[in-house]
N, C-alpha and C positions, 0 to 999 in steps of 0.2 A: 428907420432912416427916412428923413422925410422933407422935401424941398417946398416952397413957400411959392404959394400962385397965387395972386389976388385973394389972399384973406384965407385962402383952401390950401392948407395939406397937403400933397402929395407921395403916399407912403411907394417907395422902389423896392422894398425887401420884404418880401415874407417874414409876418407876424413868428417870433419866437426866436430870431434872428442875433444872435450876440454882438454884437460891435463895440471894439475898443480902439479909441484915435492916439493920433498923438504923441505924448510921453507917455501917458499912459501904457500905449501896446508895447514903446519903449523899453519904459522900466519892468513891465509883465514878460517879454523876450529876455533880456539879461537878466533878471533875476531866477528866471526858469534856467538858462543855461547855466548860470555862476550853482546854482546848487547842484545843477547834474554835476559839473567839476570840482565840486568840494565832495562828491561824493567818492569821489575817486582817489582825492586825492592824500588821503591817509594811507594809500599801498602804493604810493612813489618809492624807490630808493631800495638799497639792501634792507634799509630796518626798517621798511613798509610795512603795516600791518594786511591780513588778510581778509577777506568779505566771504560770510555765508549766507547763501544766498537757498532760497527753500522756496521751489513753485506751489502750486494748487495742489498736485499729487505727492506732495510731500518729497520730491527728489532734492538731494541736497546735490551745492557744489559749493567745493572751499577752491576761493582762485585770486590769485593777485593780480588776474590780468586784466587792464583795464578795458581790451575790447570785451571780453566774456562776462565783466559785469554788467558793464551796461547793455548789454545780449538780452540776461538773463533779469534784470531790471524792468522791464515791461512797462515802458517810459511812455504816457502819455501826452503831454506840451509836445505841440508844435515845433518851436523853438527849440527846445530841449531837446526833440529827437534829431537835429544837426549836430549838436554835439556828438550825439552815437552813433553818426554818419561819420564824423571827420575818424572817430578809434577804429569804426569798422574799414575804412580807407585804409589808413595805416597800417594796419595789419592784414591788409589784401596785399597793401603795395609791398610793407618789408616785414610784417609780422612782430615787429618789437615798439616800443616806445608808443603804445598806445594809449597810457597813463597820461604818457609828458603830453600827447595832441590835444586829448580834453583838457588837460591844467592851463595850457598854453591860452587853447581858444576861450578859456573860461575869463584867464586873467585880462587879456585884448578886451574884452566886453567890457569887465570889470574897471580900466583904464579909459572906455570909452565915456561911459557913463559917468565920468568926473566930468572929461570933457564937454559933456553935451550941459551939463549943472553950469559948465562956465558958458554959454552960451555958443560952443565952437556946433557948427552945423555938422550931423552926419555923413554930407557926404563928401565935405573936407576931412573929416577922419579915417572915410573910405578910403581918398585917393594920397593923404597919407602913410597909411596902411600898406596900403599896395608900395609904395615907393619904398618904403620900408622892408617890405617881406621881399622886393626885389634884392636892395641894396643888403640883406642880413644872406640870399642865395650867394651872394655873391663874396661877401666875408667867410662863410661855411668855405667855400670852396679853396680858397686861398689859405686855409687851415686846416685843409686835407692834406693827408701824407698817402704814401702810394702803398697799394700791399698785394701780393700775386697768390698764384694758389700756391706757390713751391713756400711763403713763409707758414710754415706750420702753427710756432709757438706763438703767431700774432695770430692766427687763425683759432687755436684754441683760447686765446684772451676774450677773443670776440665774445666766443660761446658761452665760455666762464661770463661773463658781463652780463648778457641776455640773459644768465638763470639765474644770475645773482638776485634773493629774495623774489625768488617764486618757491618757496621748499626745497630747493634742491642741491644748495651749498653743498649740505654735508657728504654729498659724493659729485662733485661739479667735477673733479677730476675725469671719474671713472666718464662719466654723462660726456663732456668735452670731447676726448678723445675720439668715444662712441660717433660724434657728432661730425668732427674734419675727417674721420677715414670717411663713412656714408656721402657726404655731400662729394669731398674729394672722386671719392671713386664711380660716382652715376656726373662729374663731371664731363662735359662734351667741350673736346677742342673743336676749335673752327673760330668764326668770324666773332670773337671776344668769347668768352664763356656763357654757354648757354646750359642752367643748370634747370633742372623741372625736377621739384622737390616731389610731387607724387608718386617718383620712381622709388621713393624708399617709402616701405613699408612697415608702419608699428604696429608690433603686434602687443597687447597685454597681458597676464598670467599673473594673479593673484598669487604670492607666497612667496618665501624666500626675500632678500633683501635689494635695496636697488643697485646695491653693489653688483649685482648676479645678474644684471643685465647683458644684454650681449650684441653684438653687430653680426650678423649672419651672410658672407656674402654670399646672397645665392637669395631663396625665398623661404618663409615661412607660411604653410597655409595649416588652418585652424580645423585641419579635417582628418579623419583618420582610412583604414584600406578599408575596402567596399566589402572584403570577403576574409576570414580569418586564418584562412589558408593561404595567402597569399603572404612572398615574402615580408619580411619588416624592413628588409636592408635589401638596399639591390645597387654595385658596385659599377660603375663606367656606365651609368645610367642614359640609353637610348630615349628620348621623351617624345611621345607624341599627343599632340594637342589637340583635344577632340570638339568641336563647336556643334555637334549632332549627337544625337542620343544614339547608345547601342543596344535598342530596341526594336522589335520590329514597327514597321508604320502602320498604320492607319491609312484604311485605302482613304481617296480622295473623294470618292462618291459613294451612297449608301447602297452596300451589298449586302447581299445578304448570303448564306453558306446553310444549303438542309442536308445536314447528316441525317443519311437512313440507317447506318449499321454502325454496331460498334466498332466495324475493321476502317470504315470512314473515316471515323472520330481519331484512329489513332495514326491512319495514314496524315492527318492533318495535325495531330500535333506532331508527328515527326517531319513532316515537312517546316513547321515552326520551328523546331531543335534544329533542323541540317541548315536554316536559314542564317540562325544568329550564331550556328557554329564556322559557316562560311567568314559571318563579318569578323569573327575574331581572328581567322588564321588569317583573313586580308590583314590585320592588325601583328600578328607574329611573322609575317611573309616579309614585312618591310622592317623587321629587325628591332622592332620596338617591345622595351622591354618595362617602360614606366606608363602609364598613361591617364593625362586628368582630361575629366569630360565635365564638359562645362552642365551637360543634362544628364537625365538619366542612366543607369544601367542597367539593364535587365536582370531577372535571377540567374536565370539558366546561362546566361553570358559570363555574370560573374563568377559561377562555378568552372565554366571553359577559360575565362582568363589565368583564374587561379590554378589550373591544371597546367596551364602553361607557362605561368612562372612568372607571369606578368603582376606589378603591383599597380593597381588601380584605384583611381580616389573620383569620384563624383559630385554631380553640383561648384562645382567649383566657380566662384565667382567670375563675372565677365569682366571687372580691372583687375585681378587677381592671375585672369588669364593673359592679358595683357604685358603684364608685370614678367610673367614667367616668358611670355615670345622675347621680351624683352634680354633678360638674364640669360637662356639656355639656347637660346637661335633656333627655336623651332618658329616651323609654320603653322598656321592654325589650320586645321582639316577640316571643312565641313563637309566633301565625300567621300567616307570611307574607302569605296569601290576606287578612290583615285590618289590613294595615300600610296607615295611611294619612300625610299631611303632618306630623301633627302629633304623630305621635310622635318626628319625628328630632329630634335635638340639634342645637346648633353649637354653632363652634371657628371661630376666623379661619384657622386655620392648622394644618392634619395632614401631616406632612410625614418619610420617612423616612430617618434621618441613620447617616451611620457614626460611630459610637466605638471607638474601639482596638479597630477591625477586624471588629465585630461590625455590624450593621445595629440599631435602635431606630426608632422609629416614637413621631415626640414630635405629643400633640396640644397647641395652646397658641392664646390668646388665649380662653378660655373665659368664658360668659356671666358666668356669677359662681360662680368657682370653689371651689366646697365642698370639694373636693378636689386637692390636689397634691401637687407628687413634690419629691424631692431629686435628684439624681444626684453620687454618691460619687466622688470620684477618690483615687487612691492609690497607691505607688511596688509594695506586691505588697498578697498577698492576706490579710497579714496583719494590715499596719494598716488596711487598710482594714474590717475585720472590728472590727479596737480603735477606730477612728474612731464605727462605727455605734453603737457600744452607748455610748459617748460622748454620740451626739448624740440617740440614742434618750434616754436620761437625763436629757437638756439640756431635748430637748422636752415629756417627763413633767413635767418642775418645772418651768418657765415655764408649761404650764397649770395644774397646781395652783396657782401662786401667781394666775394670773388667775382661777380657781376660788373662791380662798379669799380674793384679797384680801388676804391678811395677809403680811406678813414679817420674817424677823428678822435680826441679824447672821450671820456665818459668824465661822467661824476661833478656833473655842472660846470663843467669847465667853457666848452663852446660859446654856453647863452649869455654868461658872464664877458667874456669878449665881443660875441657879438655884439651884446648892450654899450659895451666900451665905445665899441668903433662906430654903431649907429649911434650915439649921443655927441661924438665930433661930428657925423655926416648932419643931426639935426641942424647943429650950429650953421654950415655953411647953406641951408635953405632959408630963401625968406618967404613970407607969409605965413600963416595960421597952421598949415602942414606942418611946419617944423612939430609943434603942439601936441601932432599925434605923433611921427615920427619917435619924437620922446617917450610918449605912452608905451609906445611899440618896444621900447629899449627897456624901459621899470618892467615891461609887463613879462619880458625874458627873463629878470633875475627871481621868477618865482617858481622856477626850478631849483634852483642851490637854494634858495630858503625854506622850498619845503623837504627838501634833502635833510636839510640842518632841522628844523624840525619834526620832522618825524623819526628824528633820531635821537632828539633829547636835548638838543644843543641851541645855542641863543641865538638864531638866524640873523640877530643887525651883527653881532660882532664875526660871526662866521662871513658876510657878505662883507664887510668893510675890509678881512683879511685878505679876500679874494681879491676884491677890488682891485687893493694893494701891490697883489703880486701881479696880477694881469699887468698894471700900471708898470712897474718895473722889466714889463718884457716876458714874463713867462706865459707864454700864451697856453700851456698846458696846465695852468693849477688847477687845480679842482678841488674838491672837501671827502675828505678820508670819512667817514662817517663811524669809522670803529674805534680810528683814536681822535675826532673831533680835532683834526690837524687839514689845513690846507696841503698838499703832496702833489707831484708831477703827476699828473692820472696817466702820461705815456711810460713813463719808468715804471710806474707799477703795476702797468698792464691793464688798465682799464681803458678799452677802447670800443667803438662802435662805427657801423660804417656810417659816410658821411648820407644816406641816402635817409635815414631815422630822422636826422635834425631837418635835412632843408622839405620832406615829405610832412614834417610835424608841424612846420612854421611856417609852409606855404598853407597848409589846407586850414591850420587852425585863422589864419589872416583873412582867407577866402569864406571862411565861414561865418566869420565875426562881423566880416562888410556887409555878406549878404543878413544878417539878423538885423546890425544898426539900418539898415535903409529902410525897414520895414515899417510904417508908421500906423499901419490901420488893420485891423484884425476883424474880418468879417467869418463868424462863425455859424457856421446852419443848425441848429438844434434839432430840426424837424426830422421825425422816425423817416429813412428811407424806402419804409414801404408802403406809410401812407399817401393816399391818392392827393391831388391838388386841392387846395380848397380844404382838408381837414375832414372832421367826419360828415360834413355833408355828401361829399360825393357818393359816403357808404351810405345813405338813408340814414341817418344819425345813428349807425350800428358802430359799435366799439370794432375797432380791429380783429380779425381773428389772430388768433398765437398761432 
């Protein structure tokens, strides 16, 4: 880069410098972001295909989702990786419709890029844009119908919809169900529903089918008793929550201990024995009859618990402990010396089971359980890996929609009205905005086209049928994709909360502005750990590795 001084030169950027102006960086930013979205977008829709995706170390994942491919994608452009910002958004904010935000943001670019060919300036298409993505908030909303936690059958449509063509159809029933009791029941009344999806727990288990899944109210941890004497089952389960090892300590400063005699040696380890026998009967004094320790257990502890009828598990995770203060209303202990009644928990039932061969330690009938588990079943490790992100997804949008209250049709129904009603709003603007505002409308119906296409179907006549019936008032049509028929998507129970569309079309809008305004691409080539000036500053020694 280099400015003009009397006849001289003046270079401003270090030699090795990439810079691209202009259209140029233009057409290099949307062209990088239109392939990230077309890369996505053959796993839109029920009849999505799915991506296998294989890192360096050979781990595979088969996933239709579109934030986990482009995760797993290792996307270098600039440009490009906004695009894998706007899916990973999405799916922080609602966990579904991650597909549609890249297709979306992909298409806006794609629509831009005519405009800019016809000479319309980017940052009239910006502020287009924006007035657009405003006015299409605002459409969504006035096409939202209301829905409470008490509608179940609308609650499990939700679910069914979100797993629709992610593997999981052929038991979306059993999966569904699984889905509104869990969210349902770690539901928190109060000031609107405030739901915190971490309180439900999946677990996985290879074997068996996904049908044999299950909802556990209570928890599941993946651990089995410390001691084999110890109960398997233990009834009207007292629980005490242990944050401290039942060990002895470690003094704090370095002692030292000289045994002269062997009656020394054994007065001190019986002092050791009468120690960690004391800490257990503090633990049997306060009527606890279950007890998980986030740290260790000692041997000799564990032989004293088990003598006294106590089932104990160890290590136990720190959210896992969490989870269980959560479910069984215990206190967490971290001194034993100051555990009393009333900090254990209950559980009617702590009991540890085999699953394909592994031992689990399920607690259930919990007081009022704030927190619970899934348990996953599955033919290998793979779908059942496709199943989780599945249901993970399922259970994101069922709370947003009891969140928000709101929802709308599925199955391109929305973007096709939307585009409706912002193609009259372009009419009533004047100047050049209208131009993009239009863009903004074509660039929405490339959802139901690729609905229609990736299902087999001829996307203009599919889009003209739609058109059609929006036109006559049906503001719920949508494209059936299995019998290639436009159908009410609300009568047929395809619906989604309104939180997927306007969370898809605000950020994909937001992302698109920021990529068009971008005109000049200065890129540093230079190794960051060579010195200023290149290998002179080393003595002309090559870098060390």
């Amino acid at each position: 880069m280099a400015g003009q001084m009397a006849g001289q030169p003046i270079f401003i950027l270090r030699d090795g410098n990439q810079r691209t102006k202009g259209r140029d960086a233009q057409s290099n930013n949307i062209m990088a972001a239109k392939a990230v979205a077309e890369a996505v977008r053959t796993t839109l829709g029920p009849k999505g295909m799915d991506k296998m995706l294989v890192d360096s170390l050979g781990d595979v994942v088969i996933t239709n989702d579109g934030a986990t491919i482009l995760k797993e994608m290792d996307i270098e452009h600039p440009a490009a990786k906004m695009i894998v910002e706007v899916s990973k958004t999405q799916d922080d904010e609602v966990g579904d419709g991650t597909t549609t935000a890249a297709i979306i943001t992909g298409e806006l670019l794609k629509k831009a890029e005519e405009l800019i060919n016809q000479d319309v300036h980017p940052t009239i298409i910006a502020a287009g844009y924006r007035l657009a993505a405003d006015k299409a908030s605002e459409i969504l909303k006035g096409l939202a119908k209301d829905v409470t936690v008490d509608n179940r059958e609308t609650l499990i449509n939700i679910s069914g919809t979100a797993m629709t063509g992610k593997g999981a159809e052929a038991s979306k029933e059993v999966l569904s169900d699984i889905t509104v009791n869990a969210v349902t029941s770690i539901a928190e009344k109060g000031d609107g529903e405030s739901i915190d999806i971490e309180n439900i727990k999946i677990e996985k288990k290879v074997g068996g089918t996904i049908e044999d899944s299950e909802l556990i109210e209570g928890m599941i941890l993946d651990k089995e008793r410390v001691h084999s004497n110890m109960p398997k089952k233990v009834e009207g389960a007292k629980i005490a929550l242990l944050n401290s090892a039942i060990e002895l300590k470690e003094t704090e400063v370095d002692a030292e201990i000289s045994i002269t005699s062997p009656d020394q040696l054994q007065s001190f380890l019986d002092q050791e024995e009468k120690m960690l026998r004391g800490l257990v009967e503090k633990i049997e004094n306060s009527g606890a009859n279950v007890v998980f320790c986030q740290k260790g257990i000692d041997d000799m502890a564990q032989h004293f618990l088990a003598k006294a009828g106590i089932l104990a598990v160890r290590r136990v995770k720190k959210s896992d402990m969490e989870k269980l203060v959560r479910s069984t209303g215990a206190k967490l202990i971290t001194n034993i010396d100051e555990m009393t009644a009333e900090d254990l928990g209950a559980a009617d039932k702590v009991e540890e089971r085999k699953i394909a061969g592994d031992s689990m330690i399920f607690i259930t009938g919990c007081v009022n359980p704030k927190s619970v588990s899934i348990l996953l079943r599955g033919g290998t490790e793979h779908v059942i890996d496709n199943i989780e992100r599945a249901l993970n997804d399922a259970l994101r949008v069922v709370a947003v929609a009891i969140e928000d209250e709101k929802l709308v049709a599925g199955g391109g129904a929305p973007e096709v009205e939307v585009a409706l009603q912002l193609q009259d709003y372009a009419a009533s603007l004047s100047g050049r905005e209208q131009l993009a505002v239009k863009a903004f409308a074509e660039a929405l119906e490339v959802i139901p086209r690729t609905l229609a296409e990736n299902a087999g179907l001829d996307p203009i006549d599919m889009l003209v049928e739609l058109r059609s019936h929006h036109e006559k008032g049906t503001k719920t049509a949508g494209l059936n994709v299995y019998l290639g028929e436009v159908i009410d998507m609300w009568e047929a129970g395809v619906v989604e909360p309104l939180r997927i569309k306007t969370q898809a079309i605000n950020a994909g809008a937001e992302a698109s502005v920021m990529i068009l305004r971008i005109d000049d691409i200065i890129a540093s080539t230079r190794a960051p750990d060579m010195p200023p000036g290149g290998m002179d500053g080393m003595g002309g020694m090559p870098p060390m590795m």
